[in-house]
C-alpha positions in Angstrom: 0.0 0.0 0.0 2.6 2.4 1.2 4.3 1.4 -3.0 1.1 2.4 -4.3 0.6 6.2 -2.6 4.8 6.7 -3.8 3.8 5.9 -7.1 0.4 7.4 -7.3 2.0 10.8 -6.2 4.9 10.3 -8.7 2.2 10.3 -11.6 0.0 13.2 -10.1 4.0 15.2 -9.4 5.7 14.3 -12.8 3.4 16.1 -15.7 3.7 19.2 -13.2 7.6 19.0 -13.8 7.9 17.2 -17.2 5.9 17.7 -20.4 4.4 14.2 -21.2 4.3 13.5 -25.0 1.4 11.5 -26.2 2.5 8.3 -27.5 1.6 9.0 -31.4 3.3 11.9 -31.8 5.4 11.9 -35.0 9.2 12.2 -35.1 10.4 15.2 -34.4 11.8 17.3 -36.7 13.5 20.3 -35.6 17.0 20.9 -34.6 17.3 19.0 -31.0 19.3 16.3 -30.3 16.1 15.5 -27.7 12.2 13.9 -28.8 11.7 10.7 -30.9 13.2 10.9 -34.5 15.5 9.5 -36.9 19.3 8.6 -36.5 22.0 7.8 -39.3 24.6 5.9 -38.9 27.8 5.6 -40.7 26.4 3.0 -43.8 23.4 5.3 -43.9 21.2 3.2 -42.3 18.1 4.5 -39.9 16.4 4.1 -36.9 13.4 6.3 -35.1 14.9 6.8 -31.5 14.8 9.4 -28.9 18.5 10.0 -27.3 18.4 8.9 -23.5 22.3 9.9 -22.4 25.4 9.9 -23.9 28.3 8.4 -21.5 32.1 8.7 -21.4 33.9 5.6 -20.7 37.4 4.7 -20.4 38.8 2.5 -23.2 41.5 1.0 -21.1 42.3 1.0 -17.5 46.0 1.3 -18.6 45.7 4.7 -20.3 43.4 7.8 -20.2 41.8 7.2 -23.7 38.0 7.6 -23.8 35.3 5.7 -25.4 31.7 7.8 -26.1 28.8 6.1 -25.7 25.7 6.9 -26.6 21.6 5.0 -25.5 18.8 5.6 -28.0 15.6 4.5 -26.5 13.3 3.0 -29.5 9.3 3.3 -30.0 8.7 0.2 -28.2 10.6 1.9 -25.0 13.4 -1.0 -25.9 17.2 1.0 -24.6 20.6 0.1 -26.7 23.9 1.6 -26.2 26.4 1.8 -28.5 29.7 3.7 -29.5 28.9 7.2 -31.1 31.2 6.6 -33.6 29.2 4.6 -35.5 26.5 7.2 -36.4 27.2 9.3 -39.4 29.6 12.3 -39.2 27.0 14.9 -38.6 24.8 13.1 -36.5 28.6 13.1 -34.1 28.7 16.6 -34.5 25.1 17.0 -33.5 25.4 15.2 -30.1 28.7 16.9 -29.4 26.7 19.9 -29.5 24.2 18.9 -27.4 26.6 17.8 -24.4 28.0 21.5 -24.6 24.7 22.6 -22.9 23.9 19.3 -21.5 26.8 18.4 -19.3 25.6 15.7 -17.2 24.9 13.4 -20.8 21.2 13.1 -19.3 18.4 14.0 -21.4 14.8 14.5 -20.7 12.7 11.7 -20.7 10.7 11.2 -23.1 7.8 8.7 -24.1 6.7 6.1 -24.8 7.1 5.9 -20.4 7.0 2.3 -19.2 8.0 0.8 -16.2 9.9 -2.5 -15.6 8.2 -5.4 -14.2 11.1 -7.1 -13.7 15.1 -7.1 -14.2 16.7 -10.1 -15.3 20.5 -9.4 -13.4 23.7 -11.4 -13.9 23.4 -14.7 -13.1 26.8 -15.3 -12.3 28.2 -12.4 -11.3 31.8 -11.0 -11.8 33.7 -10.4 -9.0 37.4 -10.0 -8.6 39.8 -9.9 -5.9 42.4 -7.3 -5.8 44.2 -6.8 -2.7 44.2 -6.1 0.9 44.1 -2.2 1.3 46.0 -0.8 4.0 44.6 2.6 4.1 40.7 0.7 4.7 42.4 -2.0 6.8 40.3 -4.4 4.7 40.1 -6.7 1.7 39.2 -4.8 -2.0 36.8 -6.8 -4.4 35.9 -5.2 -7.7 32.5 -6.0 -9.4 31.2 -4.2 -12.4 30.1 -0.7 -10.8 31.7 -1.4 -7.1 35.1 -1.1 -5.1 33.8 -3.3 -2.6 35.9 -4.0 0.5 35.6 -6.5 3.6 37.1 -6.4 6.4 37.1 -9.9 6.4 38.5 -12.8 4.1 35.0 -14.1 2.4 35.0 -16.8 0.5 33.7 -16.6 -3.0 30.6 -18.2 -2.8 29.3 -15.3 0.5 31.2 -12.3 -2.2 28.8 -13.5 -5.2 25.5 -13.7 -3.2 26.6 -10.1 -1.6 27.7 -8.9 -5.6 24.7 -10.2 -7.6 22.6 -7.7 -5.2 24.8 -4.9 -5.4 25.4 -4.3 -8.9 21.9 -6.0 -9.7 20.1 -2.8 -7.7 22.5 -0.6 -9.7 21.1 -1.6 -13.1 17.7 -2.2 -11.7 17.0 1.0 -10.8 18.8 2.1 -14.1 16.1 0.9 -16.2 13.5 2.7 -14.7 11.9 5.4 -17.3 13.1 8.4 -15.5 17.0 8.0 -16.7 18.3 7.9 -13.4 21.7 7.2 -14.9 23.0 5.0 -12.3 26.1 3.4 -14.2 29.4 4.3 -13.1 31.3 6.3 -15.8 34.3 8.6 -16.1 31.7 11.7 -14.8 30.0 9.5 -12.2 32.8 7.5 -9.9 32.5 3.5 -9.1 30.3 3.2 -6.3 32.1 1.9 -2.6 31.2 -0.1 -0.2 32.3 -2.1 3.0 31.3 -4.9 5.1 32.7 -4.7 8.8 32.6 -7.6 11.4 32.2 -6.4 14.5 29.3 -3.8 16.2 32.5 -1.6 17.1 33.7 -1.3 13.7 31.0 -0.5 12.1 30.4 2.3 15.8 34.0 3.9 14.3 32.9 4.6 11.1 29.6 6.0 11.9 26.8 3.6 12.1 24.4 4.5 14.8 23.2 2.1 17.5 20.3 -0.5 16.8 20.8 0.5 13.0 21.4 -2.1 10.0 23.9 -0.3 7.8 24.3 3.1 6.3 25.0 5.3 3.5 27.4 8.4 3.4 27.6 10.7 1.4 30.1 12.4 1.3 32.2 9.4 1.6 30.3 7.6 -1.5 30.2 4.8 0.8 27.6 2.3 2.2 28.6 0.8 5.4 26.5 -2.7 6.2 28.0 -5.0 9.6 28.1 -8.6 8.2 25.1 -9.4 10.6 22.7 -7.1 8.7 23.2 -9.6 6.3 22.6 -12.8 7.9 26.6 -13.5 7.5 28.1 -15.3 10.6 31.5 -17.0 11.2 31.6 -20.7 11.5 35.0 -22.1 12.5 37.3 -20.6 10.2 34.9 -19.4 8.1 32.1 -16.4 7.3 29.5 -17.7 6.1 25.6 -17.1 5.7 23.1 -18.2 7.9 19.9 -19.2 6.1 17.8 -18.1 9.0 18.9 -14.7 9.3 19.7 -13.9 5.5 18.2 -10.4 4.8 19.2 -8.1 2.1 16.3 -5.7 2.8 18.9 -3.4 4.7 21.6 -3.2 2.1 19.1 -2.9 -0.7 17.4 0.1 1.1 20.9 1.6 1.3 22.4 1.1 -2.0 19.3 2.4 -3.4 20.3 6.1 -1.6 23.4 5.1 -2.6 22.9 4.9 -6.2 20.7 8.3 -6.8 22.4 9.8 -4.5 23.6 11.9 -7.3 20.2 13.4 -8.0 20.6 16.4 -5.9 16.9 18.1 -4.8 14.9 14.8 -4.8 12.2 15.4 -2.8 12.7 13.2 0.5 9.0 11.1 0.2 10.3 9.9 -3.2 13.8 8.9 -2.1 12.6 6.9 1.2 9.6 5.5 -1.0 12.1 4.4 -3.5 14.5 2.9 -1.1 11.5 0.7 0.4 
């Protein structure tokens, strides 16, 4: 019920903020990169697509050479991402343009506006160990959008069940019609987070008492004690309980987390959303 009312005042708020386009209106034909119309690419061949964001991405790790990006969204509300560089030469110089006076790469949404009914994440997600860093006094795991540290040794089965709802909540919430523009790029840092073992741990790095986790800020970081998470230590080992598993905490939080960049959202709808 409490779903319903955040997403009954979300369609009463949004026309009030955001023109909504009726779903047979024809391409548009005038000079903005923004609205549902046609796209060249470099063999001349077309498609009718409204630009959703255009994103920078490194091309390497090893050097400082960028990749461009950009997402089209299609008339059936169907997303695909591709490298600019294979659109035709003016349609380049077009979006170029547009990301003078459009910094953030975001544009405004536009129809047709559907909502997800469900998100179909990794099923093996991808997860790799990096090193124990001194300066976090913890282990550093690297998934697709996170730096994601633990201050204990987990094994690899307890890092993929804690991974495939991290990154999975990134890209869920990604894909909602509002291009939220939750995946990491060179403009939008890797997300961080840490799992601490002990109450006082998670006590020196803020968490407050009788609390499950927490998300700062200005730290980019989510903080979540391994018992909010149903994971316990078993002789030598951290494992989960299958009692006490719960991920509603650290899904709440990563969801702050992950518009937390959306600076001016009205608290009801960041709290309904993290619910």
């Amino acid at each position: 019920m409490r779903l319903l009312i955040h997403l009954l005042l979300i369609v009463i708020t949004y026309p009030l903020t955001t023109p909504i386009l009726s779903a047979k209106s024809p391409p548009e034909t005038s000079a903005s990169a923004e609205g549902l119309r046609k796209w060249t690419n470099t063999k001349n061949q077309d498609i009718t697509a409204s630009l959703a964001r255009i994103t920078r991405l490194k091309s390497d790790k090893k050097n400082s050479e960028f990749r461009v990006d950009v997402t089209f969204k299609l008339k059936t509300g169907e997303k695909i991402t591709f490298n600019a560089e294979l659109l035709s030469k003016p349609h380049q110089n077009e979006l170029k343009n547009w990301l003078k006076n459009n910094p953030t790469g975001i544009a405004k949404p536009s129809a047709p506006y559907s909502w997800p009914s469900k998100h179909n994440g990794s099923n093996t997600p991808k997860v790799e160990y990096v090193k124990f860093d001194d300066k976090r006094n913890a282990h550093l795991f690297q998934t697709t959008h996170f730096d994601f540290y633990s201050d204990e040794k987990l094994s690899d089965a307890t890092i993929s069940k804690c991974v495939a709802v991290f990154d999975s909540i990134v890209e869920a919430i990604d894909t909602f019609p509002m291009e939220m523009n939750t995946i990491p790029s060179e403009d939008k840092p890797r997300y961080q987070a840490i799992l601490v073992s002990t109450q006082e741990k998670y006590m020196k790095m803020g968490g407050i008492v009788n609390s499950a986790g927490f998300f700062s800020p200005s730290r980019n970081l989510t903080v979540i004690p391994l018992r909010s998470l149903g994971i316990v230590k078993k002789g030598n080992n951290w494992v989960f309980d299958g009692k006490k598993r719960s991920f509603k905490t650290l899904i709440h939080e990563l969801t702050h987390h992950s518009t937390s960049h959306w600076w001016g959202m009205p608290p009801w709808f960041e709290e309904g959303l993290a619910d």
